[in-house]
Steps between C-alpha positions, in 0.01 A plus 500: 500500500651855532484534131145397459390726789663819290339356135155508647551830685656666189154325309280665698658838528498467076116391536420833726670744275333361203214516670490882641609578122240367365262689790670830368423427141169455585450803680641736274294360170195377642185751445183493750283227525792272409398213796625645827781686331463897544781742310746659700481883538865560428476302182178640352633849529778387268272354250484798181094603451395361141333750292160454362499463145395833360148572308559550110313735328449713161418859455437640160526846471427720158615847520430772182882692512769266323741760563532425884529150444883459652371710804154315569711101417744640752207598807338137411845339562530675806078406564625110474773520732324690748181251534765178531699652752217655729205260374632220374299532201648376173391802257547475119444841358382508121552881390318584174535833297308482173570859294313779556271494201415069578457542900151575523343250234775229688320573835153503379565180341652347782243651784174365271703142425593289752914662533417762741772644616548524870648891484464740203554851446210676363454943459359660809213668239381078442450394869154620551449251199690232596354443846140536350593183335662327788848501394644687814522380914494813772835591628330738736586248801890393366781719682596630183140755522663684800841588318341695199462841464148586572497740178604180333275259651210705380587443106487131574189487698129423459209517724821552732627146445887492376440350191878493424857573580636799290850436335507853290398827610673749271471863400555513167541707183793527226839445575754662340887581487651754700798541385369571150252753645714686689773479178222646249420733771124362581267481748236259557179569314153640660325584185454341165656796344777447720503120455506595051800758585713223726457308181624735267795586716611118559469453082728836482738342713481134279342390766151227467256613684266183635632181501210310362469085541169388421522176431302334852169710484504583832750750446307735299172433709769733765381774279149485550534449873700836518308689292143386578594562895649822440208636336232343674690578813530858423224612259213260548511269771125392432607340174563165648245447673230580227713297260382230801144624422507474134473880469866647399705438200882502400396735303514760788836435553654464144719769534757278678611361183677851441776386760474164319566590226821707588683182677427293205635748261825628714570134582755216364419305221351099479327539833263216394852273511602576812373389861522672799810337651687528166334895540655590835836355426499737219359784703804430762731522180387827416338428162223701634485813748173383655230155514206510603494178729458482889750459769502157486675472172784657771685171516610434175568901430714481803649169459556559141692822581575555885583846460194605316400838618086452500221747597142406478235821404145544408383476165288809362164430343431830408635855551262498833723412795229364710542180223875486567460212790705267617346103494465378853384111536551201688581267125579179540347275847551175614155246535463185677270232366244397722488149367872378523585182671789636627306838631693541810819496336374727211389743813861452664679597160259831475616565877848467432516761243428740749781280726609771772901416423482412129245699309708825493739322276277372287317810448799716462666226235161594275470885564180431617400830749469382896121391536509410856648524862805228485581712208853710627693607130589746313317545234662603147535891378239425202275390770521754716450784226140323383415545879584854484188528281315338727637700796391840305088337418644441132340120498223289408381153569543258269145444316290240492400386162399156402797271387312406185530937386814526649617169243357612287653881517877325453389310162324816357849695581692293329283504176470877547875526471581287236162715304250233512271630658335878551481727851110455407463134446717522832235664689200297338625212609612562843151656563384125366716338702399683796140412478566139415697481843275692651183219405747197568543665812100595595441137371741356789333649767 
């Protein structure tokens, strides 16, 4: 009797165990709303928060300078991370860089098809253009409009909308090599006299004057754009805006073919078979004692050869100094198409390259000058002589021609330097091509 007394107490103390484990199971997984079950505090403070599933999306991007592709794949890299770890946005970055001479037609192409792409780099001298057509948004109300430099802000305004975020702003003329200057005992140029004796002196000294690389067109349309906006700038600063009127002529300004003229002939040979990266690798290696190409061609000079000693001065025009400017511009800017399905990441990306911690970097990595407030480096020695120009009223502003003449400028160069064509025929049909623009343009509005 005992032992049946102890078998049916040690059942039911089995039974009640069982029984409160099963109660403490339940407690622990059960959710709300589970019958009359509710979730213990304790254990739902243990239980690890599951993360939404993050938002995928694409951004294309075409930008026009090839040669800053490692830098710009880099910031994009760094773009992606930063929206999945602070939005929880999946962002797949696809970074185009057609060549120089291809961007533009690629763009139009792709704006007028059905390819837009959702950020593109355009010229500051083509916004007006661009936003008449509808291919731009207004970043006037996105934090990046309070960072740039209001000097800056203005070359990328119209009507006082922010049309787009600048990416270049340069001062710009020739660059040349120090150390062979100051070895053939030479100073920098202010006259075209002076410009035809530096030659002279460097051939003396077996030295090539210009290191010529003509192969993308662009890079003699640099030519024009120094030599026009000397002139104009300093002899007749109505001559663009008749040309606008249909009352001024090349012709009026023909004599900047004699500076022309004296870089093709001092300068190395097969120009038309060499492009403009091949061109300032050379330049860093000394086959030449001075290029005419902007700043920006600073990164592959300077990665080419680190210890390149570079100086940057104004090109003469003429023996007038007045002409003897310096090329200030805002070049290359960053636009944000209105129509993108993924517009409010497009308008994050165009924030974030004026990020307050990471844009330095970036900007610094291209030798692009500071262009706005989160801006805090120092910027290279080439850079900083340009700016002495500027400092001393030895500038002008990058002119405003239509892209057609300024296309159109690089093709004749290259004809006019292999002999095809005549300093004449140049000016005929620039004149031509300036009217034609100037009806496409009348007919728009």
């Amino acid at each position: 009797m005992k032992k049946m007394k102890k078998i049916i107490s040690l059942m039911v103390t089995l039974c009640l165990v069982l029984s409160l484990a099963a109660c403490g199971k339940k407690t622990v997984n059960s959710t709300a709303g589970e019958g009359n079950i509710t979730k213990a505090p304790e254990a739902a403070s243990e239980q690890p928060t599951e993360k939404a599933e993050p938002r995928e999306a694409e951004l294309s991007i075409m930008m026009s300078f090839p040669q800053y592709m490692d830098q710009w794949e880099t910031y994009c890299k760094q773009f992606e991370d930063k929206m999945l770890a602070e939005e929880n946005i999946k962002v797949k970055v696809n970074l185009e860089m057609p060549s120089s001479d291809q961007y533009d037609s690629v763009l139009q192409a792709r704006l007028t098809g059905d390819d837009a792409p959702d950020l593109y780099t355009i010229h500051s001298n083509n916004i007006k253009t661009y936003n008449e057509t509808g291919y731009l948004t207004d970043l006037s109300g996105e934090a990046l409009a309070g960072k740039i430099f209001d000097n800056v802000k203005k070359t990328v305004s119209v009507d006082g909308k922010l049309l787009a975020l600048p990416i270049e702003s340069t001062a710009w003329g020739v660059l040349y090599n120090k150390d062979i200057f100051e070895e053939c005992g030479l100073a920098v140029p202010n006259t075209l006299d002076e410009l035809k004796n530096v030659c002279k002196v460097l051939k003396e000294k077996g030295y090539t004057p210009f290191l010529l690389a003509y192969q993308e067109q662009w890079v003699p349309q640099l030519m024009t754009a120094l030599t026009i906006g000397g002139k104009v700038s300093g002899e007749l600063p109505d001559w663009l805006d008749r040309m606008y009127a249909d009352n001024g002529s090349y012709s009026e300004i023909s004599d900047i073919f004699d500076v022309i003229d004296v870089i093709m002939q001092n300068g190395t040979e097969r120009a038309m078979e060499e492009g403009s990266e091949a061109g300032s690798a050379d330049f860093a290696n000394g086959k030449a004692a001075m290029y005419l190409q902007g700043t920006w061609a600073s990164n592959t000079i300077m990665t080419t050869n680190p210890e390149m000693n570079m100086g940057v001065y104004a090109l003469p025009i003429n023996n007038n100094e007045a002409c003897t400017l310096i090329n200030l511009s805002t070049s290359t800017t960053l636009g944000v198409y209105p129509d993108s399905e993924n517009l409010d990441i497009a308008l994050k990306f165009a924030n974030y390259v004026l990020d307050d911690k990471d844009s330095s970097a970036l900007f610094q990595a291209c030798g692009f000058n500071p262009i706005a407030t989160v801006h805090d480096y120092e910027t290279s020695s080439w850079v900083k002589e340009a700016y002495q120009y500027v400092e001393a009223g030895r500038s002008y502003q990058d002119l405003v021609l239509p892209s057609a003449v300024t296309d159109e400028q690089g093709k004749l160069l290259q004809v006019y330097y292999v002999g095809g064509v005549t300093k004449e025929e140049i000016t005929k049909t620039l004149d031509d091509k300036f009217k034609e623009a100037n009806k496409l343009s009348k007919a728009a509005e």
